[in-house]
C-alpha positions, 0 to 999 in steps of 0.5 A, a space after each residue: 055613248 061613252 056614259 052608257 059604256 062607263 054606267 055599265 062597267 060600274 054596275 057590273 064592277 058594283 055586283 062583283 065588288 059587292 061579293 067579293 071584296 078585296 078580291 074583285 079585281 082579280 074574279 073581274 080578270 078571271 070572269 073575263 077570259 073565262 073561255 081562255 082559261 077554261 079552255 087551257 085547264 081543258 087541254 092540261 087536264 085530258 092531256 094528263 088523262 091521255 097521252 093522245 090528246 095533246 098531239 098535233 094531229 089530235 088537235 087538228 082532227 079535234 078543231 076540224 070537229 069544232 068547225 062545224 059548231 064555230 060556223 053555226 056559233 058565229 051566226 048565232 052570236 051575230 043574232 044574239 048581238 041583236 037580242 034574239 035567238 036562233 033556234 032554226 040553225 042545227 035545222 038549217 044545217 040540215 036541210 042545206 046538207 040535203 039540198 047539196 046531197 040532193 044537187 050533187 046526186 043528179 037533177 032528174 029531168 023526166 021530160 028531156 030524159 036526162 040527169 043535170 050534175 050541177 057544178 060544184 060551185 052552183 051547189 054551193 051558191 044554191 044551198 047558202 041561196 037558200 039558207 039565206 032564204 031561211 034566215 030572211 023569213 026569220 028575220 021578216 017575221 021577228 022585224 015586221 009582223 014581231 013574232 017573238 025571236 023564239 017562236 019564229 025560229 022554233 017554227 022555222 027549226 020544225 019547217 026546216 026540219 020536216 022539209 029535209 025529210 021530205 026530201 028524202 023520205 027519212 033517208 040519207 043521200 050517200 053518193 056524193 061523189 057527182 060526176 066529174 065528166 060533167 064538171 061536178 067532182 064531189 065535196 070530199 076535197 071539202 071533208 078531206 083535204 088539207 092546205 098546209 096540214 090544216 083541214 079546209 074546215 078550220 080554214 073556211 071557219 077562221 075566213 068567216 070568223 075574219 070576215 065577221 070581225 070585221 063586220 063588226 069592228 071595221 063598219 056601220 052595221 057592226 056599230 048600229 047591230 051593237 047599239 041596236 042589240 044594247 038598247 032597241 028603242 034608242 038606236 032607232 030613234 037615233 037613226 039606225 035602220 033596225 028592222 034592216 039590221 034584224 033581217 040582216 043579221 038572221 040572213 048571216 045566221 042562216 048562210 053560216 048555218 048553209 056553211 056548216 051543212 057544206 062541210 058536214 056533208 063533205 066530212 061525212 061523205 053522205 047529207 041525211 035529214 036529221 043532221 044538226 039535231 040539237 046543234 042549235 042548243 051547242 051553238 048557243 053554249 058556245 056563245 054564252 061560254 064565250 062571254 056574251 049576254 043574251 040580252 043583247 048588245 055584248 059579245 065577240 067573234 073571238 070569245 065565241 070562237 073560244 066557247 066553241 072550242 071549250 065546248 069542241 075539245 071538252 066533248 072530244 076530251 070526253 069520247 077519248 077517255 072513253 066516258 059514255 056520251 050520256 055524261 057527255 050530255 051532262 057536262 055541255 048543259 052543266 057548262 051551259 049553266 055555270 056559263 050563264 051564272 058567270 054572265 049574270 055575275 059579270 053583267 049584274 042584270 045591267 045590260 037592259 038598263 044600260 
């Protein structure tokens, strides 16, 4: 194992020394903490252009933004790690939205004449029920009958997606507010509410982000995802129970995509079918901003944490300054680009062979 890490680092080491001479060491730090960095430059240059950017509350308004897209980079990374792809997740996002929208409206029962306000945490078991559903038959479909990653989740992203406007009729589900007589008080403590000044987003965000690093650092599946992502065929002829690994890690991706539908639809008081759209594309900027290889078996939580916020804060950045949302577009795919050229130059195409 040890050789494989050494033989990588020394390709890598190999392509940037070849480019840049004398100076590689210091582009192999800069590679390295790209998101850092760019993230900092971000700050210091929109705090110039506007004097409300770099306020307290901004930033805690900003990052609220990025939760959403940090829940949905945090199961995409855990895909990627394993050298797949999850296009389904901005779909997930929205169909999980509907499903709550749908249980906090009320439950009709025609034949007992009653309407059944499901308490909130039924809602919220039921929706990452079903997101982790979703993921399960991702994960099935890439592991058992070997439907290419992105194929699966592209059909899984259209299902998904014609589902929620089943469900609705193309319509938007606009009372949230359940009935509390019946136990079922609403999500708006989920949109709105704070626990010492900082948004319940950013915490549900943080509380997962802890969880998967642990994952990853502190336990088998963490080692056998990494290994299993790195090179397929050695891990499991090494014993790793990669097809339990695939599943998995497509069942993660599918309940943070059911997180990330819980808290949009609380911050917007409403759950409509097209939420999430395109959010799968930012979710995949944000990990390949944060360093990791779509290839497989490289990334972390917190360099896709970083990559969200780059990708959070540049296009919150953006909106104050007043540029159309057109640019916007623009900027996030440019970023998209130069993210994975600065990848390509930082692995040197070794990944696979290491």
């Amino acid at each position: 194992m040890t050789d494989v890490t050494t033989n990588k680092k020394q390709g890598s080491g190999g392509l940037i020394a070849s480019i840049f001479g004398e100076n590689a060491n210091l582009v192999q730090i800069l590679l390295e903490g790209r998101a850092f960095f760019a993230l900092i430059a971000i700050i210091i240059i929109f705090s110039i252009l506007s004097p409300n950017y770099a306020t307290v509350s901004n930033f805690l308004i900003m990052a609220n933004h990025v939760a959403i897209f940090g829940l949905l980079s945090i199961g995409m990374m855990l895909v990627i790690l394993n050298g797949g792809i999850d296009l389904s997740v901005g779909s997930v996002l929205g169909l999980t939205g509907v499903f709550a929208g749908f249980l906090m409206q009320g439950v009709e029962l025609e034949a007992a004449g009653v309407i059944l306000y499901p308490p909130v945490w039924a809602v919220v078991v039921l929706t990452l029920g079903l997101g982790a559903f979703v993921g399960a038959v991702n994960g099935v479909l890439v592991a058992y009958f070997r439907v290419p990653a992105f194929v699966a989740t592209l059909g899984s992203l259209y299902v998904a997606r014609g589902v929620a406007l089943l469900m609705t009729n193309g319509l938007t589900f606009n009372n949230l507010s359940g009935n509390e007589s019946l136990g079922n008080t609403g999500f708006d403590w989920l949109g709105f509410n704070r626990i010492g000044g900082v948004p319940i987003g950013v915490i549900i965000l943080a509380v997962v982000a802890i969880a998967a690093g642990l994952l990853l650092s502190r336990t088998a599946f963490g080692r056998w995802l990494y290994s299993s992502g790195g090179n397929e065929r050695a891990a499991e002829l090494s014993g790793v129970p990669v097809k339990k690994v695939q599943i998995t890690v497509y069942v993660l991706s599918g309940m943070c995509a059911a997180i990330a539908g819980l808290v949009l639809s609380s911050q917007l008081t409403s759950a409509g079918p097209t939420a999430g759209t395109t959010y799968e594309l930012t979710a995949i900027a944000a990990v390949v901003v944060g360093g990791a290889s779509l290839m497989g078996g490289r990334g972390t939580v917190r360099g896709t944490l970083l990559g969200a916020f780059v990708i959070g804060f540049l296009s919150d950045g953006l909106v104050i300054i007043g540029v159309s949302s057109y640019w916007q577009t623009v900027f996030t795919g440019a970023v998209i680009v130069l993210a994975v050229m600065l990848n390509s130059i930082q692995y040197g195409g070794k990944a696979k062979k290491g």
